[in-house]
C-alpha positions as CSV (number, residue, x, y, z in Angstrom):
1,X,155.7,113.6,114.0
2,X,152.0,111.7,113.4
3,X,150.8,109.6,116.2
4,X,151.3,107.1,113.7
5,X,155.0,107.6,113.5
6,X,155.5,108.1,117.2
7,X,153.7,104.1,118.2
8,X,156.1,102.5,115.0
9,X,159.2,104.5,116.7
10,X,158.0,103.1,120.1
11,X,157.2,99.7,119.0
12,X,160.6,100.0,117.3
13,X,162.7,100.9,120.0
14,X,160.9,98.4,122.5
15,X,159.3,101.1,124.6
16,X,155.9,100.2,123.7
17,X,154.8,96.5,123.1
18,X,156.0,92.9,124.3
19,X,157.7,90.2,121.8
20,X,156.2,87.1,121.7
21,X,156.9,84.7,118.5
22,X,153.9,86.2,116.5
23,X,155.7,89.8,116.5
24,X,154.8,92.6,119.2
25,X,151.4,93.4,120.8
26,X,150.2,95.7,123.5
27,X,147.3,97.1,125.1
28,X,145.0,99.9,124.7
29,X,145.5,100.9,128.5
30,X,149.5,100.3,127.9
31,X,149.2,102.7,124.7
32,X,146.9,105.2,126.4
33,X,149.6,105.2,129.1
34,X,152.2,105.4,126.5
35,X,150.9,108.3,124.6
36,X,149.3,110.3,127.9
37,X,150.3,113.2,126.1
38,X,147.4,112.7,123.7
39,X,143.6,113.2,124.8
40,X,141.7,109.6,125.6
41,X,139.2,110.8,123.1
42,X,141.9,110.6,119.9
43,X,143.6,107.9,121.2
44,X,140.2,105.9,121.7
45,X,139.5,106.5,117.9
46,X,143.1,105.9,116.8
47,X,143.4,102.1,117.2
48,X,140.0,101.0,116.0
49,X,141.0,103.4,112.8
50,X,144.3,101.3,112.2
51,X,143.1,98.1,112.6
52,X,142.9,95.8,109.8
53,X,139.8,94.7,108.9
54,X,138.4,91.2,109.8
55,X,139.4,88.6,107.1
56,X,142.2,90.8,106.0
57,X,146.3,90.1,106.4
58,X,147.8,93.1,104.3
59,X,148.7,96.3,106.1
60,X,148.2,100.0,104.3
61,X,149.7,103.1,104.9
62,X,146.9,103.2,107.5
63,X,145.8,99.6,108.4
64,X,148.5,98.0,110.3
65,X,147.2,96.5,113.3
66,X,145.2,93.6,114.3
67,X,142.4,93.5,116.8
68,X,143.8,89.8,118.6
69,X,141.3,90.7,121.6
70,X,139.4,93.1,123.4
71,X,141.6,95.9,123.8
72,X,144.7,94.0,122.5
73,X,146.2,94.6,119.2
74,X,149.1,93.2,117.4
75,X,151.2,95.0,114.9
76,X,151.7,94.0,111.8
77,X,155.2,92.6,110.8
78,X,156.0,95.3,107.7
79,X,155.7,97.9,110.6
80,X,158.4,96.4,112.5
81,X,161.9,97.8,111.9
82,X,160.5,100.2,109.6
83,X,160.9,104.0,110.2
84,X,158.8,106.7,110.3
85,X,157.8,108.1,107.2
86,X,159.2,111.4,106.6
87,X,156.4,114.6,105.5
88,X,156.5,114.7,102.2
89,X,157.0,118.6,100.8
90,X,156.3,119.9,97.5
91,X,159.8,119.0,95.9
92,X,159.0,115.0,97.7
93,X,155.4,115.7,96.3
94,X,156.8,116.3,93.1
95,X,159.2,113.9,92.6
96,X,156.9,111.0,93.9
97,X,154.4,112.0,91.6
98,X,156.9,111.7,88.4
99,X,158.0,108.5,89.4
100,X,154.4,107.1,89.5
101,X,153.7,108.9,86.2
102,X,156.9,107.6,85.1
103,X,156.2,103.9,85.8
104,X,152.7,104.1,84.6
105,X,154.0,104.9,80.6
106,X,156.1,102.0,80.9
107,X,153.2,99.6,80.8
């Protein structure tokens, strides 16, 4: 399971984050804490990675939180409820690839 994966299951479950009525946020020290399995140096580079950039209000597969303050970030709200992705293997691979391929000769 991605790092990724693992804060959206956290977040999720209410294990990581606190609820206020702009969604969840939490802190770099509360995730370092969270993830203490994982060396500071990754999870120092993580967050700034997934942030969203300045300006910006849509989340990607690997923008989807927002830098509120220093060393406070808030999630954005697509990521919340949503599950993990799942690895895509070579049949996934496949198939995704002739749907898109699919939906691109129909317009």
């Amino acid at each position: 399971m991605t790092l990724k994966d693992r804060l959206i299951t956290a977040i999720n479950a209410g294990e990581l984050g606190h609820k206020d009525k702009h969604g969840v946020f939490f802190t770099k020290k509360e995730f370092a804490a969270y993830f203490s399995d994982i060396t500071e140096r990754y999870t120092s580079a993580f967050l700034p990675a997934a942030t969203i950039g300045e300006g910006r209000a849509w989340a990607s597969h690997t923008k989807y939180l927002f830098r509120i303050g220093k060393g406070v970030y808030r999630v954005h709200p697509d990521m919340l409820e949503k599950k993990p992705e799942k690895q895509t293997g070579p049949d996934g691979f496949l198939s995704l690839l002739h749907k898109l391929i699919t939906e691109s000769d129909q317009h």
